[in-house]
C-alpha positions, -999 to 999 in steps of 0.1 A, spaced: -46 -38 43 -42 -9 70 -57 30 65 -31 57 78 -45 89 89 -20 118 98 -26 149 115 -14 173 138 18 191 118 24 226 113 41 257 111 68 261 143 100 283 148 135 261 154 136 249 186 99 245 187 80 210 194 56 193 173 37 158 182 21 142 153 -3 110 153 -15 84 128 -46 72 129 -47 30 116 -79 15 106 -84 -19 90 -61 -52 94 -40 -37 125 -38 -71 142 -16 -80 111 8 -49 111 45 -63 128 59 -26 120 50 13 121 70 41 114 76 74 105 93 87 74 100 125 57 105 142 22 118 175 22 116 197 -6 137 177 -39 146 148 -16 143 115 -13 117 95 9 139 90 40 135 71 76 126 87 108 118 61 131 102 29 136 84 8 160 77 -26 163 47 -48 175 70 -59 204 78 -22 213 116 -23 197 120 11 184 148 25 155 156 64 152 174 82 121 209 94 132 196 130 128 171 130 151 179 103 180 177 126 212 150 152 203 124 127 183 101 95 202 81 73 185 53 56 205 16 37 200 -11 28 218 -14 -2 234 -41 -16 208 -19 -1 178 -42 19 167 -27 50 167 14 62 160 28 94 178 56 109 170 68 136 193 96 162 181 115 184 202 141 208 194 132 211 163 159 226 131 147 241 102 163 209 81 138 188 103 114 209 74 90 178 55 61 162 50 66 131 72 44 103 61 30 75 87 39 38 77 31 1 82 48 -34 73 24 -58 72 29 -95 81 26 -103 49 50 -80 37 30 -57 22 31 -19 29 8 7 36 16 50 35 -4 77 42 -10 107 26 16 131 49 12 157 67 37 186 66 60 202 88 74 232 84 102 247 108 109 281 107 146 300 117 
């Protein structure tokens, strides 16, 4: 099983930039995916973006061009950088992992909150 830390969102105006992380912890040499989903206010759980172990990366219609997923090198650590940022970009976007096994493991969110 993998720990998922996030940190680093906030409060910004639209067309602001915000760079969150996830911190992993635990059985990272078993993770084959992380990612980065959000869930506005009375929505459902939806995609961001997602990375593979081999680098492959997958962005949400709605944000390819101003949003880039990246790790570290050791996996230890997600980033998600946003640029020009809309007020529907407004969520707490959660950090995730696939595991080898096919388990999955979510952290506890951190919100963003984009201001017009």
């Amino acid at each position: 099983q993998v720990q998922l830390v996030e940190s680093g969102g906030g409060l910004v105006q639209a067309g602001g930039s915000l760079s969150l992380s996830c911190a992993a912890s635990g059985r990272v040499f078993s993770v084959n995916m992380l990612g980065w989903y959000r869930q506005g206010p009375g929505k459902q759980r939806d995609l961001v973006a997602t990375i593979t172990s081999d680098g492959l990366t997958n962005y949400a219609d709605s944000v390819k061009g101003r949003f880039t997923i990246s790790r570290s090198n050791a996996g230890k650590t997600l980033y998600l950088q946003m640029n020009s940022l809309k007020p529907e970009d407004t969520a707490v976007y959660l950090c995730y992992a696939r595991m080898s096994t096919g388990f999955d493991s979510w952290g506890q969110g951190t919100q963003v909150t984009v201001s017009s």
